[in-house]
N, C-alpha and C positions, 0 to 999 in steps of 0.2 A: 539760516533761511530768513530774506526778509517779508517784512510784510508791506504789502503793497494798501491804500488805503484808497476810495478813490474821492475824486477832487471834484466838488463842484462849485461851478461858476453861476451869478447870482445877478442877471440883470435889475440893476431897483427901479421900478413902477416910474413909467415914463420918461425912461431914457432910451428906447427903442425908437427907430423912425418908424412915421406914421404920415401919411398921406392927406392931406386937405381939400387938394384941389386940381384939373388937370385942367390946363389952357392949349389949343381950346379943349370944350367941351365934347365936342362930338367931332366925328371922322368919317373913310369913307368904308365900308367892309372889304377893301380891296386890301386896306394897309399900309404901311411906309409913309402915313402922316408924320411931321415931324411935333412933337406936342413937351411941351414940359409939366412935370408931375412936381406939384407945389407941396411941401409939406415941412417937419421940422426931424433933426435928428437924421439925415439924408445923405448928408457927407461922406459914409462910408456903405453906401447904396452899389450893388453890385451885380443886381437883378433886376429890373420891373417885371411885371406880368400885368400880361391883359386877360382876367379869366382863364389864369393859369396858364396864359401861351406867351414865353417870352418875349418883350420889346426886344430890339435891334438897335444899336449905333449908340448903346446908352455912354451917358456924360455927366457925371458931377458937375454942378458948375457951380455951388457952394453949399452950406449945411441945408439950407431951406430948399433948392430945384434942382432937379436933374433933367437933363434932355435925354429924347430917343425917340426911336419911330415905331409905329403902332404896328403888333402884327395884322394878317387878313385874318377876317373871321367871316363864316358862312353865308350867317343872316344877321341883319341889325336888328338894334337893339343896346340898353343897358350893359356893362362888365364893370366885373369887379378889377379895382387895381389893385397890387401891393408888390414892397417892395421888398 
């Protein structure tokens, strides 16, 4: 019988992407702004979320920016990004 051990993987302290900035800044609540999300670590960016509600059309375009389009949201207002 073997024994199985399990394996963990160890991200080190600020090698995660991490979001800076979106340009622009604000949009309309309808959605499908095109915007890029500025930040570092980004290159293997797979998701955005606008307050937990997927962007659309997303794009690496190198370690620092990703493109995509904003989803609709209810009422404006502030959201959180992440990626």
């Amino acid at each position: 019988m073997s024994v199985v051990k399990p394996v963990r993987y160890v991200l080190a302290s600020g090698t995660g992407p991490s979001v800076t900035r979106v340009n622009p800044a604000a949009g309309s609540t309808a959605g499908g702004d095109q915007v890029q999300v500025i930040g570092t670590n980004l290159d293997k960016v797979v998701r955005v979320t606008f307050d937990a509600v997927n962007a659309t059309d997303v794009v690496v375009l190198n370690a620092s920016a990703v493109a995509c389009k904003t989803p609709a949201r209810a009422s404006p207002g502030a959201v959180d990004v992440g990626v």
